[in-house]
C-alpha positions as CSV (number, residue, x, y, z in Angstrom):
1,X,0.0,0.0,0.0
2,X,1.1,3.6,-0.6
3,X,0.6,6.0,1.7
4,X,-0.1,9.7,0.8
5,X,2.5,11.4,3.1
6,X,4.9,9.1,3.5
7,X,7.2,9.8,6.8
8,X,10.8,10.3,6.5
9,X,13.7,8.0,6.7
10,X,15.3,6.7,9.8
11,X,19.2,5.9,11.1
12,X,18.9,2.9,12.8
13,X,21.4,2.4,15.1
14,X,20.0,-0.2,17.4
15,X,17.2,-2.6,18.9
16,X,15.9,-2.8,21.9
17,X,14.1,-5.6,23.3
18,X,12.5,-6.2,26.6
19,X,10.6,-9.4,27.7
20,X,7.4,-7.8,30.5
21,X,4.9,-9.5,32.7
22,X,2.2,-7.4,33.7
23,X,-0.5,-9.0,36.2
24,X,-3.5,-8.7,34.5
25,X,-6.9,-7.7,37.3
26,X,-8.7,-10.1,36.5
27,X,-7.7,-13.6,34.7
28,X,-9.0,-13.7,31.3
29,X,-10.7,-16.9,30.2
30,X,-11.3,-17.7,26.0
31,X,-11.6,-21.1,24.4
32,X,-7.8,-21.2,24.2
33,X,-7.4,-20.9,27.9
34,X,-6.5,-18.5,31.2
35,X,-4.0,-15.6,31.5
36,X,-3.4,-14.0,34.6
37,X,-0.3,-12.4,33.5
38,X,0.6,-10.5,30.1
39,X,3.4,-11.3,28.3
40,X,4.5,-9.1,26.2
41,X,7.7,-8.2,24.0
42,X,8.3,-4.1,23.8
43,X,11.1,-2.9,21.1
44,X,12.4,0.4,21.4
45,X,14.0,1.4,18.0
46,X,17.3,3.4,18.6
47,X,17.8,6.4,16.0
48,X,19.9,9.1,14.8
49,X,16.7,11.2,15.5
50,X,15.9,9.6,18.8
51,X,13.5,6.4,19.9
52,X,10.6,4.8,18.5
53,X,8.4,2.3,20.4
54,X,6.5,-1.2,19.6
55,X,4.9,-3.5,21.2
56,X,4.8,-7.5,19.9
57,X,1.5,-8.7,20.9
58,X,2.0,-12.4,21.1
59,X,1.6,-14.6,23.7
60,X,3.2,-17.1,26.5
61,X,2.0,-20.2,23.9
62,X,1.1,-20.9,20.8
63,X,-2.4,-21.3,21.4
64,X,-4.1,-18.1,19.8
65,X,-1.7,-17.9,17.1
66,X,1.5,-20.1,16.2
67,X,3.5,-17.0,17.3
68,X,4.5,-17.3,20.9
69,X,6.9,-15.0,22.8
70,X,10.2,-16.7,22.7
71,X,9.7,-17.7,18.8
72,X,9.3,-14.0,18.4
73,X,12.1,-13.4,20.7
74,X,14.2,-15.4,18.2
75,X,13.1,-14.4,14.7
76,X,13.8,-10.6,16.7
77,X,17.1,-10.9,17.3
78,X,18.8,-13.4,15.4
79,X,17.1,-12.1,11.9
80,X,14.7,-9.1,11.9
81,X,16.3,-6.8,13.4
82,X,19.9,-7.7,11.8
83,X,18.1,-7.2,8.7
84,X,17.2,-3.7,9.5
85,X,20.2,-2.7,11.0
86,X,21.7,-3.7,8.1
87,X,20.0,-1.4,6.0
88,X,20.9,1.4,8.5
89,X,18.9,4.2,6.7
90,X,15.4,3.6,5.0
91,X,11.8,5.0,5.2
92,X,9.2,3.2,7.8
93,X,7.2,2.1,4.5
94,X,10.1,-0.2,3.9
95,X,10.4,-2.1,6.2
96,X,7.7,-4.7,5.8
97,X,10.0,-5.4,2.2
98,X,13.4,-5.3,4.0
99,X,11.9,-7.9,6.3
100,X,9.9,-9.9,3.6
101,X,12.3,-12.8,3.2
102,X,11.6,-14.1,6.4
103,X,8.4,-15.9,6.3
104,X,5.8,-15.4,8.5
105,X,6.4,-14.0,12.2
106,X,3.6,-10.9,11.2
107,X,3.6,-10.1,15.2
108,X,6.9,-10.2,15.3
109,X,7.5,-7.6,12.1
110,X,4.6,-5.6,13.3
111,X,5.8,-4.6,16.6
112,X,9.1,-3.9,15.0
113,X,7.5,-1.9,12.2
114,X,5.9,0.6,15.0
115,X,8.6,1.3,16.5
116,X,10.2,2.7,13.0
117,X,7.1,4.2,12.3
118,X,7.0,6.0,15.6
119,X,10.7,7.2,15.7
120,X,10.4,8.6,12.1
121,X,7.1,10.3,12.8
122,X,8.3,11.9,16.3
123,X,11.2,13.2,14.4
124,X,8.9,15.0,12.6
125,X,6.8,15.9,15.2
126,X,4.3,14.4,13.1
127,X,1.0,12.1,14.7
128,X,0.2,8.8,13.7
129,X,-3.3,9.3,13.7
130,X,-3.2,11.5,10.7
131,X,-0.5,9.5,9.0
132,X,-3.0,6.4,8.9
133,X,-5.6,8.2,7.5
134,X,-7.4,8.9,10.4
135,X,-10.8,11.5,10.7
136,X,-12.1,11.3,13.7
137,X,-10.7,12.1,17.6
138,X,-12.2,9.8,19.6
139,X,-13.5,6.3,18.8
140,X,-16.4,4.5,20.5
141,X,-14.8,1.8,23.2
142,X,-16.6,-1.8,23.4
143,X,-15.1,-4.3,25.9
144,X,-14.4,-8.0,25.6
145,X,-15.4,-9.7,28.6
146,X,-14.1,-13.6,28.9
147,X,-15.5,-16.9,30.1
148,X,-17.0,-16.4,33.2
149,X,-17.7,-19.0,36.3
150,X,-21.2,-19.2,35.2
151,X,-24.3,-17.1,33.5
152,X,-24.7,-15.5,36.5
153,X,-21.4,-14.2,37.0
154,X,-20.7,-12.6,33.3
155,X,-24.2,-10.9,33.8
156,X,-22.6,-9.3,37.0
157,X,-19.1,-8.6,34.6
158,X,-21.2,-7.0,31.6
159,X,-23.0,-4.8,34.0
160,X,-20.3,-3.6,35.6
161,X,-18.1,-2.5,32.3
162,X,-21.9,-0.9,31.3
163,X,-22.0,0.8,34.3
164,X,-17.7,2.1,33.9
165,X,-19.8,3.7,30.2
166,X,-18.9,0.9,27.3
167,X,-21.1,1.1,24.5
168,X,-20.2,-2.3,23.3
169,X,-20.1,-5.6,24.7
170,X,-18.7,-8.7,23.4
171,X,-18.3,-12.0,24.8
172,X,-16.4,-14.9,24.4
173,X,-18.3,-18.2,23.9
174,X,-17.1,-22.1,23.7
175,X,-18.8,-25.2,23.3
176,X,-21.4,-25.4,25.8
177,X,-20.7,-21.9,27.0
178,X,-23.1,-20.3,24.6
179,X,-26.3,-20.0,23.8
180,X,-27.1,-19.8,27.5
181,X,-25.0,-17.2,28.5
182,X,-25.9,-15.2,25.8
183,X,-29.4,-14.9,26.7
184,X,-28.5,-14.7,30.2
185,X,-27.0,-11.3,29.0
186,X,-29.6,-10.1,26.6
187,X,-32.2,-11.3,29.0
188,X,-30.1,-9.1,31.7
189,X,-29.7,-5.9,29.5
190,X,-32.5,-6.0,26.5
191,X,-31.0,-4.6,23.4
192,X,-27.5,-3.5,23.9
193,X,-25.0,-3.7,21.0
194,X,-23.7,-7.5,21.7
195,X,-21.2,-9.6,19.9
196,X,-20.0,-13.1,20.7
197,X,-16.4,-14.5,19.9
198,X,-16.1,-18.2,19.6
199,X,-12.2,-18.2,18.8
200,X,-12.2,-21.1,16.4
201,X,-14.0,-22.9,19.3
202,X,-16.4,-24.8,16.9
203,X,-16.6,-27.2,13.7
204,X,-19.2,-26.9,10.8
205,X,-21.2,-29.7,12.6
206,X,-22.0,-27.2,15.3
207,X,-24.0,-25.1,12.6
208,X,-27.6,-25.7,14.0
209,X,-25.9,-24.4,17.9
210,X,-24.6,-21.3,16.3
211,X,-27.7,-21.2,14.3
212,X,-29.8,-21.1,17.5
213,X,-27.5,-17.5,18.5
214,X,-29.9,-16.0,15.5
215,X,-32.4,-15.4,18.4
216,X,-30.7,-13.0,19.9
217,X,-30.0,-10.1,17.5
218,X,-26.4,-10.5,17.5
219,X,-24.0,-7.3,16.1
220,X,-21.4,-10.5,14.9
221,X,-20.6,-13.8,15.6
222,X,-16.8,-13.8,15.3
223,X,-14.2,-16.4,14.3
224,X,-16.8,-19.8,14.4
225,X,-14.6,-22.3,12.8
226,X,-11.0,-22.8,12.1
227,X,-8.5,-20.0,11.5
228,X,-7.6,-21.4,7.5
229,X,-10.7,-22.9,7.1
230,X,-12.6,-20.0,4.6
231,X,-14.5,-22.5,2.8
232,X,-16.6,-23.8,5.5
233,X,-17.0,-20.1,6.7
234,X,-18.6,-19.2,3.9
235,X,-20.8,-22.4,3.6
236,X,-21.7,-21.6,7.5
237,X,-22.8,-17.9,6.6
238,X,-25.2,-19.3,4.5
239,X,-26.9,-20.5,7.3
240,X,-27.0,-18.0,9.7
241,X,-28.8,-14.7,9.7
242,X,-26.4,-13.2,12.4
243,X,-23.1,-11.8,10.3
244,X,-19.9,-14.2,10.6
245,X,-16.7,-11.7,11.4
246,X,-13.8,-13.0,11.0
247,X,-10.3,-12.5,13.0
248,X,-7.7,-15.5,13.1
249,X,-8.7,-16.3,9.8
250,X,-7.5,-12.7,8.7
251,X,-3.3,-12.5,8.5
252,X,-3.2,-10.5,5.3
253,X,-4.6,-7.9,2.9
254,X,-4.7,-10.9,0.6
255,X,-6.4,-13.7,3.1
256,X,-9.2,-10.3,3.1
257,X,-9.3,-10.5,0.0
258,X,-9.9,-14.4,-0.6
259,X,-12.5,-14.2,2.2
260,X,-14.1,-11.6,0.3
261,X,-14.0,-13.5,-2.6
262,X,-15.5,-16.7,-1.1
263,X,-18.4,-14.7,1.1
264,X,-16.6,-15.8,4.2
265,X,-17.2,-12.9,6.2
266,X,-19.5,-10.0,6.4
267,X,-17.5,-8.3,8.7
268,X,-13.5,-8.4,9.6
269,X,-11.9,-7.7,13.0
270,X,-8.4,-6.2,12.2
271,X,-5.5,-6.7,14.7
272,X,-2.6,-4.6,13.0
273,X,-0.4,-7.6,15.1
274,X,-1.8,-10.3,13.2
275,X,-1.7,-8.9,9.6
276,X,1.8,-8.0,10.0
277,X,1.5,-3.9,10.9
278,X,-0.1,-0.9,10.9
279,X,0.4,-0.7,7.4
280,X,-1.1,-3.7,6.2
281,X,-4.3,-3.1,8.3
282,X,-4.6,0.3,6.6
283,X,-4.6,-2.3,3.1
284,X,-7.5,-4.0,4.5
285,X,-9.2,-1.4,5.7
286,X,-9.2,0.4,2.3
287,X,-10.3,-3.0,0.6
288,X,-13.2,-3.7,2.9
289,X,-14.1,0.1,2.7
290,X,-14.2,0.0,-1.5
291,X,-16.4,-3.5,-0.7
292,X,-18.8,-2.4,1.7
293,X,-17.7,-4.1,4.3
294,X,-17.5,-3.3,7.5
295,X,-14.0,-3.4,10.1
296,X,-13.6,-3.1,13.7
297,X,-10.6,-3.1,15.6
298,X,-9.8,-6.4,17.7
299,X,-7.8,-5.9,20.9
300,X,-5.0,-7.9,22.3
301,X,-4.6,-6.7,26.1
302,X,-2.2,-4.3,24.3
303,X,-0.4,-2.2,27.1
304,X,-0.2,1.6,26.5
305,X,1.6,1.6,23.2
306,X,-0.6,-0.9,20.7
307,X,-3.9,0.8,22.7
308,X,-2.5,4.5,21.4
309,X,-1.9,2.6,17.8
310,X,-5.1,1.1,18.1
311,X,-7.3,3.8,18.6
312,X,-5.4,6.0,15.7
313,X,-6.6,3.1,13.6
314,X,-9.6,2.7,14.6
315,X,-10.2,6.6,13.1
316,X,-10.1,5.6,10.3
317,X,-13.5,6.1,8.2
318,X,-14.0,2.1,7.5
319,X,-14.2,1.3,11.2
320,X,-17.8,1.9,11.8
321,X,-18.5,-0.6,14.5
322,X,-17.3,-0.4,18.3
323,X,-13.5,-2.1,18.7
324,X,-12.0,-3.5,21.5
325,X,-9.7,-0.4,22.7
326,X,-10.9,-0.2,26.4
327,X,-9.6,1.9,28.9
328,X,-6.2,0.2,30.1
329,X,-7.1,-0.3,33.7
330,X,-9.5,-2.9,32.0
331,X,-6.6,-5.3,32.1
332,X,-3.6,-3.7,34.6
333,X,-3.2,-1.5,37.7
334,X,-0.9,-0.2,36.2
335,X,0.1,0.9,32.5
336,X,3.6,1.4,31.3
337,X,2.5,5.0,29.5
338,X,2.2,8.1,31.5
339,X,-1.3,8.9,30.6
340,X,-3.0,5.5,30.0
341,X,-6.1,5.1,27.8
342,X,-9.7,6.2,29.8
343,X,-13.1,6.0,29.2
344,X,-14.8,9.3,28.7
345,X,-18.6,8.9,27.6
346,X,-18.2,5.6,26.1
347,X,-15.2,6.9,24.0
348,X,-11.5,6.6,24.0
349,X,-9.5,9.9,22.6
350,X,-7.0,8.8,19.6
351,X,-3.8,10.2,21.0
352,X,-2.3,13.9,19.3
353,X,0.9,13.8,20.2
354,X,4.1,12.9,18.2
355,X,4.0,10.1,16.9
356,X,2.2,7.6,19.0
357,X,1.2,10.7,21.2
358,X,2.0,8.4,24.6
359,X,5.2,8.9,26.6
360,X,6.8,5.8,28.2
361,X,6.8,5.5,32.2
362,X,10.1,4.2,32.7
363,X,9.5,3.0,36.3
364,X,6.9,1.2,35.0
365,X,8.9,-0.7,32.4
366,X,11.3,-1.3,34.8
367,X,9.5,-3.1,36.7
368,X,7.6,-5.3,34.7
369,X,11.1,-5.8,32.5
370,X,12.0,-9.6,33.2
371,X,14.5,-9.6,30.0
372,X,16.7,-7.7,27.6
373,X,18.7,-7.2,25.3
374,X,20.0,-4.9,22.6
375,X,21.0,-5.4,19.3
376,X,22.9,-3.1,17.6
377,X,25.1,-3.2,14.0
């Protein structure tokens, strides 16, 4: 993709990396399992102009994606960031090309890509709302709210994050954790905007289950089946009134485009992690835009750097339903940016600043810092 101001080139003259784990409030359940603790890799880009910061969004395991932190660890330091240093001067927009011979590892690239983007555009003094594309300056916040104990207790969840102003809720759902707590919440809260997330939870011969979520006047149903199975995702939307989203399934402006194609999806979550960068999401966000389709922006318990990203995204026109970009002390007591991301009537304000508009608390990083380790040329 081409975008119509470019930002300028960057020195690079080294790599930062740094291994976190952040408590999480509350342990957060999905079909893949529990967290109570983020994981997370943070790269700090060292240039001639000054720093840039990313944020890798995979996880402990393998389980949500085949990316996992210490495979990203690796591919970091032994070839993607070599790479760039190599280079040593280029423009941001470059760097998914420099990197390109290494297959795969789109988590991996895309946290390294940010923190080019953000260096370059800070030396600027340039914002990466505007740089995306972005027209608005706050985006509506919904909130995903995980496997609960039982029906009971995710009512008690979803009224709370209702009562802290989200205009959005979405919940994840498993095999025989579904149609009942979904009407426990509609039943609780009438017609709020409600989504449910299923996480690759189910097969094609669960069709007449999901088919029974049609009763409840569902935004989405998002990610049913398998993350490379596009076929039977389109044979299962033929079946459901409710709109099938899809999120694993989407790793690339192409895979959009195939799911497009097949009638796979009515709606795609974008996760600028997943698809390999910020860049690449603003590819599928122009696609499904020229289609008609709609785009939210998915959420990976980002800390304060890949929420500021996220809602600069999120602007942009194509996103016309609620994301996940929830005020940070959703997931931590404590954020590793100076001003975290709040709620303020339902909304969260896309950042102004220099590049990613957030400023790094450096107490903070030090103490959720469990390893490091910088590359340089």
């Amino acid at each position: 993709m081409s975008l119509p101001h470019p930002a300028a080139p960057v020195t690079l003259d080294a790599v930062e990396l740094r291994v976190l784990h952040m408590p999480l409030v509350s342990p957060f359940t999905t079909s893949f399992g529990t967290e109570t603790v983020r994981e997370v890799i943070i790269v700090t880009a060292e240039t001639a102009d000054g720093r840039g910061w990313g944020e890798v969004v995979t996880q402990s395991e393998p389980s949500y994606s085949s990316e996992y932190t210490q495979g990203a660890w690796d591919v970091l330091s032994r070839f993607l960031a070599p790479a760039l240093l190599a280079h040593r001067s280029f423009a941001p927009e470059e760097v998914a090309g420099i990197l390109s011979p290494v297959v795969g590892h789109r988590m991996a690239k895309a946290g390294l890509e940010l923190a080019l983007v953000d260096a370059a555009l800070r030396a600027q003094g340039r914002s990466f709302a505007p740089y995306l594309g972005a027209e608005r300056d706050r985006v509506p916040s919904g909130v995903s709210v995980g496997i609960q104990r039982d029906p009971g207790a995710l009512v008690d969840a979803v009224g709370g994050y209702l009562d802290e102003g989200y205009v959005r809720i979405k919940i994840k759902i498993k095999p025989g954790r579904d149609i009942d707590d979904t009407a426990a919440v509609r039943e609780a809260f009438g017609g709020i905007p409600l989504q449910v997330d299923a996480n690759s939870a189910y097969t094609l011969a669960d069709a007449d289950t999901l088919a029974g979520l049609d009763a409840f006047d569902l935004l989405l149903i998002e990610q049913p089946l398998q993350e490379d199975d596009l076929v039977h995702h389109a044979t299962l939307a033929k079946r459901l009134r409710t709109p099938v989203c899809l999120d694993e399934s989407i790793v690339s402006d192409k895979a959009a485009a195939d799911a497009l194609a097949l009638g796979s999806a009515a709606i795609i979550n974008i996760k600028a992690g997943r698809v390999g960068g910020y860049l690449e999401a603003v590819a599928i966000h122009d696609r499904a835009l020229a289609a008609g389709i709609p785009v939210w922006c998915g959420g990976m318990l980002e800390t304060g750097i890949g929420r500021a990203a996220n809602a600069a995204l999120a602007a942009l026109p194509g996103f016309t339903l609620p994301g996940d970009i929830s005020a940070s002390a959703r997931f931590y007591t404590r954020d590793i940016v100076t001003e975290p991301a709040v709620i303020e009537d339902g909304h969260v304000r896309v950042p102004t600043g220099p590049g990613l508009g957030v400023e790094i608390d450096a107490a903070a990083l030090e103490e959720f810092t469990v390893h490091r380790e910088r590359i340089t040329r």
